[in-house]
C-alpha positions as CSV (number, residue, x, y, z in Angstrom):
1,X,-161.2,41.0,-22.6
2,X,-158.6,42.4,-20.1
3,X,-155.2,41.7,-20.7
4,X,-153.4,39.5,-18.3
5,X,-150.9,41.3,-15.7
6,X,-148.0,39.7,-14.4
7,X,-146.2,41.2,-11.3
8,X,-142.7,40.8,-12.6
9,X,-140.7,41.8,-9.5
10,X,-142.5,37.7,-8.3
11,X,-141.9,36.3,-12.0
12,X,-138.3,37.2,-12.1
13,X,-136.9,36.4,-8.3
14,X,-137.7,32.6,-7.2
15,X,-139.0,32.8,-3.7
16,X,-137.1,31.0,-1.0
17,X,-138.0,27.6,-0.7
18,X,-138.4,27.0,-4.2
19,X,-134.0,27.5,-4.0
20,X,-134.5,25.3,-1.1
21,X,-136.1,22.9,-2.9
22,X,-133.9,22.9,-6.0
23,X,-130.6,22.1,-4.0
24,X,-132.3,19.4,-2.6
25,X,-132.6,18.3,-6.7
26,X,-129.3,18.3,-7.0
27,X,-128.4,16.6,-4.2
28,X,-130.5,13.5,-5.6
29,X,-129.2,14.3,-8.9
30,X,-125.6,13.9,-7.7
31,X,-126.8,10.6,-5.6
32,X,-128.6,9.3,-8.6
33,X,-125.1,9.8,-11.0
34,X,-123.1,8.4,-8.1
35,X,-125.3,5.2,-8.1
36,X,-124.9,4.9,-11.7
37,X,-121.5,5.6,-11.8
38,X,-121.3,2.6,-8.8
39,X,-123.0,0.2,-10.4
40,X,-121.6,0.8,-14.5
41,X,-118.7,-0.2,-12.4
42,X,-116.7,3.3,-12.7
43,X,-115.4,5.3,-9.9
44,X,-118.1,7.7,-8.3
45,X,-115.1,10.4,-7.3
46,X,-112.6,11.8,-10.0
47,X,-108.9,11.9,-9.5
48,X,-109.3,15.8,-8.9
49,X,-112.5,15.4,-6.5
50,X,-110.4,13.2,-4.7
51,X,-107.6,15.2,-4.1
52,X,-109.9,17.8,-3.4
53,X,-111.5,16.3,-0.6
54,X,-108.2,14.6,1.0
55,X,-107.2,18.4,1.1
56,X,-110.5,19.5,2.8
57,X,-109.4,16.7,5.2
58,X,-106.3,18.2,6.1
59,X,-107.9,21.5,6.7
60,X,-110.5,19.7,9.1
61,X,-109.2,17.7,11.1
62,X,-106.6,18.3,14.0
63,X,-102.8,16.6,13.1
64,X,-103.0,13.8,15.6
65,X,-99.3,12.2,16.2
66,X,-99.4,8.3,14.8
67,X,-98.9,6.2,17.5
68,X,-95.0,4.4,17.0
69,X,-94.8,0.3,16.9
């Protein structure tokens, strides 16, 4: 019998759309907790994520002057 070879240089480095293909995983993953978190009735964003994204906000978008009443 001949032994079995294995390229290791293709064993050991995922090609590309197999990495493409396992962000798109997590994305669902993260969309599938969010939905449970929804419906358990808990919050789907953290206290920190929160902050983090009103921050990312600020970063993003230009200061526009409020409008006075």
């Amino acid at each position: 019998m001949d032994p079995i070879s294995i390229d290791r240089r293709r064993a050991s480095r995922p090609d590309s759309s197999s990495r493409r293909t396992r962000l798109r995983l997590r994305d669902l993953c993260d969309e599938v907790l969010a939905s449970y978190r929804v419906a358990t009735g808990s919050d789907p964003l953290s206290p920190a994520e929160r902050d983090d994204a009103r921050e990312l906000l600020r970063q993003v978008t230009p200061s526009v002057p409020t409008p006075r009443r």
